[in-house]
N, C-alpha and C positions, 0 to 999 in steps of 0.2 A: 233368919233361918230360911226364908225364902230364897235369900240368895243364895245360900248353899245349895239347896233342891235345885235353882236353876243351873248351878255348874255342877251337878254332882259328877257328872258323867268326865268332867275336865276334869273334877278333884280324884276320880279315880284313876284314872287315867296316871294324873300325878304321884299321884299315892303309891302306883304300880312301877313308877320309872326311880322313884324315892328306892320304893324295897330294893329295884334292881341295884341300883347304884350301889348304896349303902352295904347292901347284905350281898346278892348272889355273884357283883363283879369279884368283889372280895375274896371271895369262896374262888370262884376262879383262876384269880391273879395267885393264890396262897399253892391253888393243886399245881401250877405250872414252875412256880418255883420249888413246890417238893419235889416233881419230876425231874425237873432239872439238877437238882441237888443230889438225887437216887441215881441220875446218868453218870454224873462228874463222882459218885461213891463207886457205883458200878467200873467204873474206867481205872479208878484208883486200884480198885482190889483186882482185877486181871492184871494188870502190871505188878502188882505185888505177887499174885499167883505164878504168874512169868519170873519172876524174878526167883521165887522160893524152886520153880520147877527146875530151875539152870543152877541153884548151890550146889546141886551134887556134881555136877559138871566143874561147875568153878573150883570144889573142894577136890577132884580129880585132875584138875590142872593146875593147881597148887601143890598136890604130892607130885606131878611130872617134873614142877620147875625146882624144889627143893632137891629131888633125885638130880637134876642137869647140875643145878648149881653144885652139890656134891661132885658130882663127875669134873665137873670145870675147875671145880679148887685142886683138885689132886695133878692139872697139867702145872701147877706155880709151884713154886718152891715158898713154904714156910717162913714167916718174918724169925730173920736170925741177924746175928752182927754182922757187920760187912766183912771183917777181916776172918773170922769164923765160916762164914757162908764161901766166899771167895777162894780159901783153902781146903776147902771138903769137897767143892766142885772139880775144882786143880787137881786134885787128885784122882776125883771121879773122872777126869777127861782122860789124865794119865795112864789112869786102869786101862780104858777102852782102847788107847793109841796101842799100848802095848801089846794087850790082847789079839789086836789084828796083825801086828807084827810091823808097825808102821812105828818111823822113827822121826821121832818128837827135834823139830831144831829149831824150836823156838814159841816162848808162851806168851802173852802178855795180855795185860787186863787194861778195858779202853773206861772210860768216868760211865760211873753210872747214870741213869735218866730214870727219871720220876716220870711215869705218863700220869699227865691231866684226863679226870675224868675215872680213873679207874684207881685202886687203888693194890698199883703194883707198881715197879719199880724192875729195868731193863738192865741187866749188865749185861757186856761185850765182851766175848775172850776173842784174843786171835791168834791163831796157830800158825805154824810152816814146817811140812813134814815131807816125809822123801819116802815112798813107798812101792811096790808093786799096785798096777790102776786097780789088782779086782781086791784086794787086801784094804785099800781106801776106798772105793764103792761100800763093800759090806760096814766101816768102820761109821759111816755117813749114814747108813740104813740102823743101825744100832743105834748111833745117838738120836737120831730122828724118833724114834719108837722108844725110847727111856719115858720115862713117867718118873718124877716130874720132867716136863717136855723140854728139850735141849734143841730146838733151834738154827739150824745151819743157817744163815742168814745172807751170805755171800761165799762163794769159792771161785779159787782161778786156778785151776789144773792146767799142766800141760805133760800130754804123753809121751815119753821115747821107745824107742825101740819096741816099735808093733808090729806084728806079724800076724798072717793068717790063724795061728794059732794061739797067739798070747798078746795080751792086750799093750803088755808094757808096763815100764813104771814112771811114775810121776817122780821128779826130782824139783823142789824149790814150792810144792804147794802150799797154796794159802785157802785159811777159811776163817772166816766171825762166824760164830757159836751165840747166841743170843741166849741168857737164862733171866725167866722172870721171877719174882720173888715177892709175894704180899708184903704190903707194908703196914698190913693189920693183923692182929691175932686172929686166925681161925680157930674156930672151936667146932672141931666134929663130932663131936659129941653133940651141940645143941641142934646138929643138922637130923642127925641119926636120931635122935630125942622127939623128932617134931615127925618122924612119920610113923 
């Protein structure tokens, strides 16, 4: 027992670096990792806040690109048979040739093409027609502006007989008419449905 009175002063000393270690590091090491843990929660939920703050954004650029997408389906022509589609068309160019007063000398359909990536499908008409130049101007501005979209895709005019006051007419012109055509069923209703 004497020996302990002689180191009591070490043994406390001891005794005090024990509790430290033991008990108060601990205590410590436990608050910096809940700090830590309350940072990396803290960070979590502003980014969630951020995220929740921009769904109405997101949900408003979602109704923008369903309306585009609506608008964009309506430039293609509908999935229909080939020979179906290709005779309704014929027709419909026919209307418009005639309409302007332009005369049709020759029609013909070039193979159709599948574009990659998308899911439509290109046909080619090509025409040769003999006209007055402003009679085929307007006839070019009317297909161009058809909905479903009709395409000019090449023309080779050549003008005769132009004068200061008349443009002339076109004898021997050519043009490819390019029409697209889904090759999947749309359904507009589930577009119309969804806003």
């Amino acid at each position: 027992m004497g020996d302990l009175k002689k180191h009591g002063l070490l043994l406390t000393v001891m005794a005090t670096l024990l509790t430290v270690k033991f008990l108060i590091v601990p205590v410590f090491i436990w608050q910096e990792v809940m700090l830590s843990d309350i940072y990396s929660q803290e960070k979590r939920l502003a980014k969630v806040a951020k995220v929740l703050n921009k769904d109405g954004q997101v949900s408003e650029l979602g109704q923008q690109v369903i309306i585009d997408l609506a608008a964009a389906e309506k430039l293609f022509f509908p999935l229909n048979s080939e020979s179906s589609f290709k005779l309704a068309q014929q027709q419909l160019i026919e209307g418009f040739i005639t309409k302007h007063k332009v005369s049709l000398t020759n029609l013909g359909w070039q193979s159709a093409t599948e574009l990659k990536g998308s899911a439509l499908t290109r046909y080619q008409v090509s025409i040769r027609f003999d006209g007055l130049f402003v009679d085929i101007v307007t006839l070019f501005a009317e297909l161009e502006n058809h909905s479903p979209w009709l395409q000019i895709a090449e023309f080779n005019l050549s003008s005769k007989a132009q004068s200061s006051d008349d443009l002339g007419y076109i004898k021997g012109g050519r043009a490819v008419i390019n029409l697209y055509m889904n090759t999947t069923k749309v359904n507009a209703n589930v577009v119309e449905s969804s806003l």
